[in-house]
KENUTI-868772 format. One record per residue (C-alpha): residue number from 1; z negated, y, x. Coordinates in nm, 3 decimals, padded with zeros to 5 digits. Layout:
     n        up     north      east
   NUM         Z         Y         X
...
//
This chain:
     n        up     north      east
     1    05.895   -08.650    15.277
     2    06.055   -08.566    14.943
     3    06.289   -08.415    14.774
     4    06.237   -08.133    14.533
     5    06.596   -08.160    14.400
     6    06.603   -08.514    14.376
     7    06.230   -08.438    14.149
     8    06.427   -08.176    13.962
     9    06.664   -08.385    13.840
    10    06.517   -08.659    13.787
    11    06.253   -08.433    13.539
    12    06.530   -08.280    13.353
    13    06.712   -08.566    13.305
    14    06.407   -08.775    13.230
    15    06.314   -08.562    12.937
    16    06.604   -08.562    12.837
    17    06.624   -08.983    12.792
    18    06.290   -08.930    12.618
    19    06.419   -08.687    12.367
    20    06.713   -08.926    12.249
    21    06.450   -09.191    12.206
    22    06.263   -08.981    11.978
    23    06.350   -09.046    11.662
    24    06.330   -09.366    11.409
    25    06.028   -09.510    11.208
    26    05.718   -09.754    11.293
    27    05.820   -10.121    11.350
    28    05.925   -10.297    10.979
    29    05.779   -10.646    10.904
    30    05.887   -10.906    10.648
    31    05.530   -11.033    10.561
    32    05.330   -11.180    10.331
    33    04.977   -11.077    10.243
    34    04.800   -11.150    10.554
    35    05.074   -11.063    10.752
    36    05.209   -11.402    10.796
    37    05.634   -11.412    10.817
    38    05.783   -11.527    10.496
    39    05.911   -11.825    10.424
    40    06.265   -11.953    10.585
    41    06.153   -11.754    10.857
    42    06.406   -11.538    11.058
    43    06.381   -11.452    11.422
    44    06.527   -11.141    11.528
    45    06.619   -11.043    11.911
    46    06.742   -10.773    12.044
    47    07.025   -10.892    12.318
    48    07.100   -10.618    12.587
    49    07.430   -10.783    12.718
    50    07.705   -10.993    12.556
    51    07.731   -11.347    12.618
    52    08.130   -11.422    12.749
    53    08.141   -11.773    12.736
    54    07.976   -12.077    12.590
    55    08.108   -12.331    12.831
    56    07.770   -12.455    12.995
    57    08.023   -12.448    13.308
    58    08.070   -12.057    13.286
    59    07.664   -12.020    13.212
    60    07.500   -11.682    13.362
    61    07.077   -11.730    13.348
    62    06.831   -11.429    13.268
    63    06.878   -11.245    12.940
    64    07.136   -11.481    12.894
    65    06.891   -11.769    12.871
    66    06.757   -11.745    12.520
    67    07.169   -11.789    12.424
    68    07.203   -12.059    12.594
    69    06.866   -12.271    12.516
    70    06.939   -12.240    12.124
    71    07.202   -12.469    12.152
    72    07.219   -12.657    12.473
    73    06.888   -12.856    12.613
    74    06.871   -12.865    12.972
    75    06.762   -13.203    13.141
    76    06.401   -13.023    13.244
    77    06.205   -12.751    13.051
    78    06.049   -12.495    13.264
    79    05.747   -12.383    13.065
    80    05.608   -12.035    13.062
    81    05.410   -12.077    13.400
    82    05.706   -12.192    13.563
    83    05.625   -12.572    13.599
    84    05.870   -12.833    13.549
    85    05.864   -13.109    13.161
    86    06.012   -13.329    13.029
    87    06.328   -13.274    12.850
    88    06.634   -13.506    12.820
    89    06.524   -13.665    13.116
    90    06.205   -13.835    13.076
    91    06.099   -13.833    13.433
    92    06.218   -13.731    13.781
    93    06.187   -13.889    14.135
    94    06.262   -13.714    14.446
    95    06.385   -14.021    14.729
    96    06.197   -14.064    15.039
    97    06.473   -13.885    15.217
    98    06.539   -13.581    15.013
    99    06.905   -13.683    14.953
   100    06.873   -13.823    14.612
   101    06.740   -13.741    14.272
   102    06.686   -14.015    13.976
   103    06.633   -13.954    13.613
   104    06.531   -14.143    13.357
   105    06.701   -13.993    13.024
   106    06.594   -14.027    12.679
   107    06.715   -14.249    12.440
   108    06.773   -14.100    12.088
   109    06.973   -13.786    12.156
   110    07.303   -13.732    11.998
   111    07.525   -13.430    11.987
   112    07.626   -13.242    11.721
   113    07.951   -13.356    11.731
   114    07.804   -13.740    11.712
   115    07.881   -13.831    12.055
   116    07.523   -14.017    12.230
   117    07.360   -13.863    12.503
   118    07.407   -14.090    12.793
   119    07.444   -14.096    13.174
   120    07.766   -14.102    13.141
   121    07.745   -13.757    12.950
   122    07.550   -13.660    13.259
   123    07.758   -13.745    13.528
   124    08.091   -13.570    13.263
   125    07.875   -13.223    13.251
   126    07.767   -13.247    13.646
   127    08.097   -13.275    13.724
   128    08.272   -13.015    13.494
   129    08.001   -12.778    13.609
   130    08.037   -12.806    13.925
   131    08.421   -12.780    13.897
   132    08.407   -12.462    13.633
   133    08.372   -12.271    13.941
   134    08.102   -12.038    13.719
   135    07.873   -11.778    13.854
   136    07.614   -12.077    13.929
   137    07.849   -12.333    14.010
   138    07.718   -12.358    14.376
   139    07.393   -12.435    14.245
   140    07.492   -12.794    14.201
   141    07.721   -12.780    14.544
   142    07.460   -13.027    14.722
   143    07.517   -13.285    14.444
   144    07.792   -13.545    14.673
   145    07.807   -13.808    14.355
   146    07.662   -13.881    14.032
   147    07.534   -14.262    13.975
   148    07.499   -14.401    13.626
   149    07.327   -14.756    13.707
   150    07.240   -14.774    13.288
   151    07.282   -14.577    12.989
   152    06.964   -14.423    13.051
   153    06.943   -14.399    13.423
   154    07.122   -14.119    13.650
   155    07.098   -14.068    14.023
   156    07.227   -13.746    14.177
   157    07.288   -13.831    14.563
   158    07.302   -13.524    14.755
   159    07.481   -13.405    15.043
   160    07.213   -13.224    15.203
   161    06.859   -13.145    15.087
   162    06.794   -12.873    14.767
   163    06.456   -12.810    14.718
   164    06.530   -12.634    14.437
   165    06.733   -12.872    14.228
   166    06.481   -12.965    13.979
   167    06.423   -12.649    13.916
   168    06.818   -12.576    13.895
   169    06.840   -12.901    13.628
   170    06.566   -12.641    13.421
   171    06.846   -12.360    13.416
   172    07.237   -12.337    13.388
   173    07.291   -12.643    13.586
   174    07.100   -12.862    13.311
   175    07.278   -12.778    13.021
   176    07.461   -13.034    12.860
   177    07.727   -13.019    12.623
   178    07.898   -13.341    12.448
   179    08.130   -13.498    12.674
   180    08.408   -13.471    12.419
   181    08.431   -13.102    12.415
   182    08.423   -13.008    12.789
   183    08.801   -13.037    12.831
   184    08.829   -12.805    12.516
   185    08.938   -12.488    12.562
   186    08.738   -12.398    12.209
   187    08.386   -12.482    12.387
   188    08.411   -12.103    12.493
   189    08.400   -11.972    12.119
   190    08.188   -12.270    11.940
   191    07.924   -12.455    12.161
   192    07.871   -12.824    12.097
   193    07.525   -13.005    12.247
   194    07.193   -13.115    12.116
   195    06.976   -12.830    12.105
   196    06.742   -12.713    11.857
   197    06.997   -12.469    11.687
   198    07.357   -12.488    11.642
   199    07.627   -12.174    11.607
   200    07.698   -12.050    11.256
   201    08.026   -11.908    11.308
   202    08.082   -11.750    11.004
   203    07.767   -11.522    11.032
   204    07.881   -11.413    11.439
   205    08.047   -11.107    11.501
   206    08.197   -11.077    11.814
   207    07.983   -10.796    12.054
   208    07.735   -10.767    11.705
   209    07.585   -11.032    11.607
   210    07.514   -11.408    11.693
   211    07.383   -11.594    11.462
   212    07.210   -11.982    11.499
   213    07.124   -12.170    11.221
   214    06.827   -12.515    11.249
   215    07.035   -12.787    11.351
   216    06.884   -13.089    11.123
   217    06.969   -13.378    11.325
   218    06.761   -13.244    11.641
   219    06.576   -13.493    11.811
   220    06.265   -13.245    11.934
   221    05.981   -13.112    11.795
   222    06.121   -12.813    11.522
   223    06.163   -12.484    11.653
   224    05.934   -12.212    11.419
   225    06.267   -12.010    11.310
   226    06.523   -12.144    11.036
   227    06.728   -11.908    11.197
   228    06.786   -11.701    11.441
   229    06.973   -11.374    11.489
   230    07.111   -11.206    11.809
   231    07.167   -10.863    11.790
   232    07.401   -10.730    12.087
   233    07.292   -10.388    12.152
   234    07.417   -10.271    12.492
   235    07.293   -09.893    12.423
   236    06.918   -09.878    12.456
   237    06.817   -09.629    12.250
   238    06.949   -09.841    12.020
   239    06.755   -10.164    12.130
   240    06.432   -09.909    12.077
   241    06.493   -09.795    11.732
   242    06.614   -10.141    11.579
   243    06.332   -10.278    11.700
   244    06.093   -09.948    11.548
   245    06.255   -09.980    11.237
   246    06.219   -10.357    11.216
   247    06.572   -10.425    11.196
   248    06.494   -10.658    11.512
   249    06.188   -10.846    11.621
   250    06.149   -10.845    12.013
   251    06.411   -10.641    12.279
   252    06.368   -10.610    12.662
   253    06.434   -10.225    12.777
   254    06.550   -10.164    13.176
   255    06.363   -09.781    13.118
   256    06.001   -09.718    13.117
   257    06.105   -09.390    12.905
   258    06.194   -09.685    12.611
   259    05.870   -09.867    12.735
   260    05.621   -09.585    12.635
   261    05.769   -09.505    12.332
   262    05.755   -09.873    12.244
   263    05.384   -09.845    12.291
   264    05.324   -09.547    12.128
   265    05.470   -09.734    11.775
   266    05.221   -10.021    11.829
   267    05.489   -10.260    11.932
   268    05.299   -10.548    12.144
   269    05.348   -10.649    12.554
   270    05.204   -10.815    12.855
   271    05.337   -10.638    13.127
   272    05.396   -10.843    13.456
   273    05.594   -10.745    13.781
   274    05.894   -10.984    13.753
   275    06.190   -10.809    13.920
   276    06.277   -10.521    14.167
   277    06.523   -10.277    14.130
   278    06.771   -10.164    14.367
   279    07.120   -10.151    14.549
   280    07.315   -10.493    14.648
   281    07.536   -10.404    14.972
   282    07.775   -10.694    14.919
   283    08.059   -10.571    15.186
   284    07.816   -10.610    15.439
   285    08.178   -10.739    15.655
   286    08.354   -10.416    15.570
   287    08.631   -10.577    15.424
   288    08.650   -10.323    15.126
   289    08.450   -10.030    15.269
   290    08.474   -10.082    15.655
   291    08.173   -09.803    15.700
   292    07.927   -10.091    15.588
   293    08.016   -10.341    15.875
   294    07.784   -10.096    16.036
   295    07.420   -10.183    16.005
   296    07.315   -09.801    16.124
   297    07.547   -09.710    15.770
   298    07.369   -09.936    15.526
   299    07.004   -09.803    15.705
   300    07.103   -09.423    15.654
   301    07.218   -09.529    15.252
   302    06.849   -09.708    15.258
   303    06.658   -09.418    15.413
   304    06.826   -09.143    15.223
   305    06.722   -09.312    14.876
   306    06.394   -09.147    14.750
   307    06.263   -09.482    14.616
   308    05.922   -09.326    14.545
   309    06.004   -09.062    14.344
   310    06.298   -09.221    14.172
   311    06.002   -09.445    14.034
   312    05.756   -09.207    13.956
   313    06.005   -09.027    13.746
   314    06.276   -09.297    13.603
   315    06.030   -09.571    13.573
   316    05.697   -09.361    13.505
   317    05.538   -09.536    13.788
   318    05.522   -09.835    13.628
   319    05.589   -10.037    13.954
   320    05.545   -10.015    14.346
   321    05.790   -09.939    14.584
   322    05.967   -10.178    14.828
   323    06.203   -10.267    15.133
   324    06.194   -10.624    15.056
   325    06.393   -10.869    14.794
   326    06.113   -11.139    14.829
   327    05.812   -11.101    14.558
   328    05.446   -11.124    14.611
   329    05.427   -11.472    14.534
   330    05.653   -11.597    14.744
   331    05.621   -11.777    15.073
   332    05.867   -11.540    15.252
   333    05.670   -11.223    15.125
   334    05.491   -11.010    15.398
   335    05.323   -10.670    15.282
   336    05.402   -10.512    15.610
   337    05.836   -10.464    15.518
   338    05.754   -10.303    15.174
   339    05.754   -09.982    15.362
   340    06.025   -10.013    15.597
   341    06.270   -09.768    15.469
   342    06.073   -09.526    15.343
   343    06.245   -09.176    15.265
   344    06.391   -08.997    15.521
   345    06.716   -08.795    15.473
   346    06.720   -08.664    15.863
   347    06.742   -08.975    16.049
   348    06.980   -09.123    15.749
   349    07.238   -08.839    15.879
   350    07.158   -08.904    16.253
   351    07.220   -09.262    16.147
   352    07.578   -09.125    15.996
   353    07.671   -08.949    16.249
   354    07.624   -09.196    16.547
   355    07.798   -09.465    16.358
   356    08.125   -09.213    16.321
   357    08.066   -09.191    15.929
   358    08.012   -08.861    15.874
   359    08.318   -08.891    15.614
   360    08.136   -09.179    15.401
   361    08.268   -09.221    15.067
   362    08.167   -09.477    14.815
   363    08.220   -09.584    14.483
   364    07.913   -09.658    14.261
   365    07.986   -09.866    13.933
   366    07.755   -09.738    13.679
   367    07.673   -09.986    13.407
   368    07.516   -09.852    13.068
   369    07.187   -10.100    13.157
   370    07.005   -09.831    13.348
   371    06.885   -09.495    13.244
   372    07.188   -09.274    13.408
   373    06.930   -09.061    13.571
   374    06.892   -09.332    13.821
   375    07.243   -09.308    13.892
   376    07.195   -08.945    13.939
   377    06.914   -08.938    14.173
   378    07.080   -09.180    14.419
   379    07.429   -09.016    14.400
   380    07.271   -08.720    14.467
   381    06.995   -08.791    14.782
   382    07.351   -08.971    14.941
   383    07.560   -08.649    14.862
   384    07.270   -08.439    15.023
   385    07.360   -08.653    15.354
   386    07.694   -08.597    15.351
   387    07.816   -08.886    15.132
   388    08.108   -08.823    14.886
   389    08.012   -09.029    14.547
   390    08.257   -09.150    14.294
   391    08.128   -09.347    13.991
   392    08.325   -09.608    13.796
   393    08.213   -09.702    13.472
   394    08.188   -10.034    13.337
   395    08.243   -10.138    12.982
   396    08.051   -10.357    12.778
   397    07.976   -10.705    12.917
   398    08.187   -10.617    13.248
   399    07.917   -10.534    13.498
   400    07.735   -10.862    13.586
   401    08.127   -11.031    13.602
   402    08.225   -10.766    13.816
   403    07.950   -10.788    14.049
   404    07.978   -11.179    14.099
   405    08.368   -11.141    14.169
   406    08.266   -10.880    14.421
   407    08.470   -10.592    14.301
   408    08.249   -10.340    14.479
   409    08.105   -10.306    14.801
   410    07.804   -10.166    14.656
   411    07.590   -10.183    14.345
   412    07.255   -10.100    14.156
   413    07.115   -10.420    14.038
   414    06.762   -10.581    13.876
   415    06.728   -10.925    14.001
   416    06.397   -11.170    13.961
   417    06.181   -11.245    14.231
   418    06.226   -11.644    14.283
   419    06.011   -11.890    14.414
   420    06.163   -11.866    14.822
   421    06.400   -12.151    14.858
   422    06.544   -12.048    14.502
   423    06.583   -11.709    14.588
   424    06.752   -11.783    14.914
   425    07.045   -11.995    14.720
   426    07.028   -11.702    14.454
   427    07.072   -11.395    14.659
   428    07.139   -11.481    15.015
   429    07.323   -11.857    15.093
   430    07.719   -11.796    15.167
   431    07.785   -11.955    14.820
   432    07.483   -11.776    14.621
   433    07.599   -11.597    14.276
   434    07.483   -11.259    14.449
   435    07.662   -11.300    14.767
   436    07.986   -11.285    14.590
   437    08.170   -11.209    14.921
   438    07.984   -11.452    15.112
   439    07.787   -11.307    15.364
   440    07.696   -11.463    15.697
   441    07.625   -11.519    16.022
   442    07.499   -11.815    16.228
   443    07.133   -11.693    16.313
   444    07.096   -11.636    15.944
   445    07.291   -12.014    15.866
   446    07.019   -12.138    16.095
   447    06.736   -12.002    15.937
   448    06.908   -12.146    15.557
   449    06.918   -12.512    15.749
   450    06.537   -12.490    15.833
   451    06.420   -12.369    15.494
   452    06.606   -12.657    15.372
   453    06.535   -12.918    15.629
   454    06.227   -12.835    15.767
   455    05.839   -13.000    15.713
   456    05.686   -12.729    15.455
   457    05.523   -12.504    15.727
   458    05.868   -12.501    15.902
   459    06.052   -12.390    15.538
   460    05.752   -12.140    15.447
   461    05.802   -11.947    15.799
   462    06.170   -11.978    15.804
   463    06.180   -11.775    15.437
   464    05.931   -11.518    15.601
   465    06.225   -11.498    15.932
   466    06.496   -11.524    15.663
   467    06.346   -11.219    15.474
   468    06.251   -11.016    15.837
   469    06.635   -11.091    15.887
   470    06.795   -10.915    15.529
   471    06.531   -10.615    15.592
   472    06.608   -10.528    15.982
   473    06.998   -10.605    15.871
   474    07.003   -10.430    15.562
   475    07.165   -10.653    15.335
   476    07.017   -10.423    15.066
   477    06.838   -10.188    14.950
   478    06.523   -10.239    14.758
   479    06.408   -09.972    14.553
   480    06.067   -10.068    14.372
   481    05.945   -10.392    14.188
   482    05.901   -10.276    13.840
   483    05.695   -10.419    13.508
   484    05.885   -10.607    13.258
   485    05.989   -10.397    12.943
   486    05.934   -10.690    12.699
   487    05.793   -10.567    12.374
   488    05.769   -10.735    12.016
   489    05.695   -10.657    11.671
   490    05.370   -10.776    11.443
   491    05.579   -11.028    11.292
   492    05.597   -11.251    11.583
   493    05.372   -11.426    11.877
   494    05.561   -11.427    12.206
   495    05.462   -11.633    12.554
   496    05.597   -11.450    12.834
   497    05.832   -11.686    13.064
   498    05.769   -11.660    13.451
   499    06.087   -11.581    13.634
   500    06.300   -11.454    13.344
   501    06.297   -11.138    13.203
   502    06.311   -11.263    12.812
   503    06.115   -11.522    12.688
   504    06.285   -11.907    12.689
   505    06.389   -11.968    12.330
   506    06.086   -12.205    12.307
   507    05.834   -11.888    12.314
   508    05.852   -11.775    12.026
   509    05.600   -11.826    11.676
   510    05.496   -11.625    11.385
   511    05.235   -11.397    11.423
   512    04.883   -11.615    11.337
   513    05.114   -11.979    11.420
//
């Protein structure tokens, strides 16, 4: 079934989006003859959301990335496809028992600051990391002690098995920073570590502009880019017409609306399905709204959201609609639960009604991310249920904070599809960053233990029960998986990164390089 209204909005307020987007020049390139870049070349991204913090402790992962990389190298690379290098560790052995992790760290690294990359600068940043108490901080919770047997040798002994912590050592639990600035208050403002790039202060402007300069000393393989410029533009119309005038080089837009006219100005993409759209039901206890303790509540908000026509409208139908969190190419994926909660406004209000929450009210925070006619249409198919809907709108930079201190019992969200084990300690593990109120109950803490202790055709069904568990309990509700707005300029060559919605730092050459 579905709505007409919902459709009617959605149209008018779809146009509408494409209208403001209307306007600005083809993209702009700084070339030479044959199109090359010039020389000292300049890379130019267009940054959606503003970095809060440089502490490596404090790191958030995503479009954050890119921010990060420039400056700090992470003890593994994760390359495009996903698959674990060598970075400031060498090599990597797993122990026979799962419970501890050795690396074998270069040798010639050195900080910008001149302190030496070590072990002992390992075991410093594990440690303040894992004490930072940061939005990923529980990534590293299975990490008991940190062994520095030589300069150039650590072990990470574990308290319980993590699949995933190799992977983790790739992201914001591998950054490291010198070991002289973590107890500094200034490593907030002015990063110190060893990556290809360091901050130039004087050329940052605070919710602007960050610029990175090529850090001379570095001990890799030179980056393309002299110099590279952040632009924060939280507004996407914005994002769309800085990068059609040329004024930036690559942006990521949440809107198909900004996707098509991307296209039609020549700007370049490989569209993949990386994420999926949709709400995050974090008070799934009740303890802020005491409706949602009630799993017949948080079924009537999923079958009174008109996922299908929400993306045929708001994203173009540039996606597929689903009831799941797990992505195709995961082990816990099963094709059968993308339609579980498909539209249907009359059982929603049965659902109401025998639950005793005829009276619902909610507060949505709205973040300026999404096109606001996504807002509209979901406010709207819960107020034609009965729902009263109240929005709260978040400033600049204060959404994704928000939503990992738990503020709200609900919230629209885009979140990556993970490899299974990673996506159970990102969305779904008491401690995850996206179960910021900690979620849980023992049949669920039992299937955790066996996708973390068990052979690999014990973990493999236990994500598949872990995901039939979130979908017949409603931890959320999944909207659609959608394609990846990444579009660049003729100036540059971009790899697409697998599992992040902006290219890793690494990704990026001249056009013809």
């Amino acid at each position: 079934m579905r709505s007409r209204r919902t459709l009617g909005v959605l149209a008018a307020l779809a146009a509408a989006s494409l209208a403001l987007t209307a306007c600005g020049g083809g993209a702009a390139t700084d070339t030479d003859d044959g199109g090359a870049p010039a020389s000292a070349p300049l890379l130019r991204l267009g940054s959606m959301l503003e970095l809060q913090s440089w502490d490596p402790a404090q790191a958030n992962e995503g479009h954050f990335s890119p921010l990060y990389q420039s400056v700090y190298d992470t003890l593994l690379k994760r390359e495009p496809d996903g698959s674990l290098a060598p970075m400031l560790a060498e090599d990597w052995a797993v122990s026979d028992d799962d419970l501890g992790l050795t690396l074998t760290l270069r040798e010639d690294v050195v900080f910008t600051d001149g302190e030496v990359f070590d072990s002992a600068a390992v075991k410093a940043n594990v440690e303040h990391f894992q004490a930072g108490n940061g939005p990923f901080a529980s990534s590293l919770a299975a990490v008991e002690s940190v062994e520095t047997p030589d300069d150039s040798t650590v072990v990470l002994r574990l308290s319980e098995p993590d699949p995933s912590l190799p992977f983790v050592l790739s992201e914001a639990g591998g950054y490291m920073a010198s070991p002289a600035a973590l107890d500094d208050p200034a490593l907030a403002t002015m990063p110190v570590g060893s990556g290809p790039y360091t901050l130039d202060a004087t050329n940052t402007v605070t919710g602007s502009k960050i610029t990175m300069v090529r850090n001379p000393d570095y001990w890799g393989d030179d980056l393309p880019y002299d110099m590279i410029e952040f632009h924060v533009m939280t507004d996407e119309t914005a994002r769309l017409n800085a990068l059609r005038s040329g004024q930036v080089d690559a942006a990521v837009f949440n809107r198909a609306a900004a996707a098509i006219e991307a296209e039609a100005a020549g700007l370049h993409s490989e569209p993949y399905t990386n994420n999926w759209v949709g709400l995050l039901l974090f008070d799934r206890d009740g303890a802020i709204l005491p409706e949602l303790a009630d799993a017949r509540v948080r079924e009537a908000l999923a079958l009174a959201v008109d996922s299908a026509s929400i993306l045929e409208v708001v994203e173009l139908g540039k996606g597929e609609p689903t009831s799941q969190t797990f992505g195709p190419l995961s082990t816990g994926y099963f094709e059968e639960l993308d339609s579980t909660y498909e539209y249907d406004p009359e059982r929603a209000e049965e659902l109401l009604a025998e639950a005793g929450a005829q009276d619902l009210a909610i507060t949505l925070p709205v973040s300026s991310a999404f096109d606001p006619s996504i807002y509209d249409a979901i406010i709207q198919n819960w107020e034609d249920i009965g729902i009263s809907v109240s929005r709260h709108q978040w400033g600049p930079g204060e959404a994704i904070p928000s939503m990992q201190q738990g503020d709200f019992p609900i919230a629209l969200m885009r979140l990556g599809q993970r490899e299974s084990w990673r996506h159970i300690q990102f969305l779904v593990a008491p401690d995850a960053p996206w179960n910021p109120m900690h979620s849980s109950t023992p049949e669920l803490e039992e299937l955790i233990r066996t996708a973390q202790y068990g052979d690999e055709a014990e973990r493999d069904q236990a994500a598949k029960d872990i995901n039939q568990y979130l979908v017949d309990e409603v931890w959320f509700v999944p909207m659609f998986r959608v394609v990846n707005h990444f579009y660049w300029n003729d100036t540059v060559s971009v790899e697409q990164q697998l599992d992040q919605p902006v290219p890793s730092i690494y990704n990026y050459a001249p056009a013809g390089n």
